[in-house]
C-alpha positions, 0 to 999 in steps of 0.5 A, spaced: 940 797 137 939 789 137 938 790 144 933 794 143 930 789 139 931 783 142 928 786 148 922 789 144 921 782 143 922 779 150 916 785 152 912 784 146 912 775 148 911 777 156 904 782 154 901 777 148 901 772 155 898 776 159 893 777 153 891 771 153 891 770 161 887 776 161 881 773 155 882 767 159 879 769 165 874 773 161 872 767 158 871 763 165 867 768 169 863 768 163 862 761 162 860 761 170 854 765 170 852 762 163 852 755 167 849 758 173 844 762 169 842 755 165 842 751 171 837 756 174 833 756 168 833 749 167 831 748 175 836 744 176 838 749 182 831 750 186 831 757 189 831 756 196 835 758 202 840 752 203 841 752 196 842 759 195 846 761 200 852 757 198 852 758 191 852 765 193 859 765 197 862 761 191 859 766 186 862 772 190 869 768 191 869 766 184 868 773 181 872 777 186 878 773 185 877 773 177 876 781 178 883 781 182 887 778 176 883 782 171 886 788 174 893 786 175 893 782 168 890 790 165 896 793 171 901 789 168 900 790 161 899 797 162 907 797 165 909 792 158 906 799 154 909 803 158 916 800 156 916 798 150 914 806 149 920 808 152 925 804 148 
């Protein structure tokens, strides 16, 4: 019985971690297009294509890699659930 609980515990620590990595990562993608949105707003970026393309490449890294911890954050929490459901 106390096993069950200690790795309940144990469960419920590793999914509010990735919790928190997972609103993390939310909050960064947000925050990088909030900061393109502004620095295009602001005229900082000028639209041309020296500029364009660049940005581009880096705005499309940056949401890919974001989109993959996404879904491997929501996988393991999935798993975490499914765990704890079985004790």
């Amino acid at each position: 019985m106390e096993q069950a609980l200690i790795k309940k515990n144990i469960l419920d620590l590793k999914y509010n971690k990735n919790l928190q990595y997972l609103n993390t990562t939310i909050i960064c993608l947000l925050a990088f297009y909030i900061g393109i949105s502004i620095a295009f707003l602001t005229g900082q970026v000028k639209p041309n294509l020296q500029k364009i393309i660049p940005l581009s490449l880096i705005t499309s890294l940056f949401t890919s890699v974001s989109i993959i911890l996404l879904l491997k954050f929501k996988n393991i929490m999935q798993n975490i659930e499914n765990e704890i459901t079985n004790l």
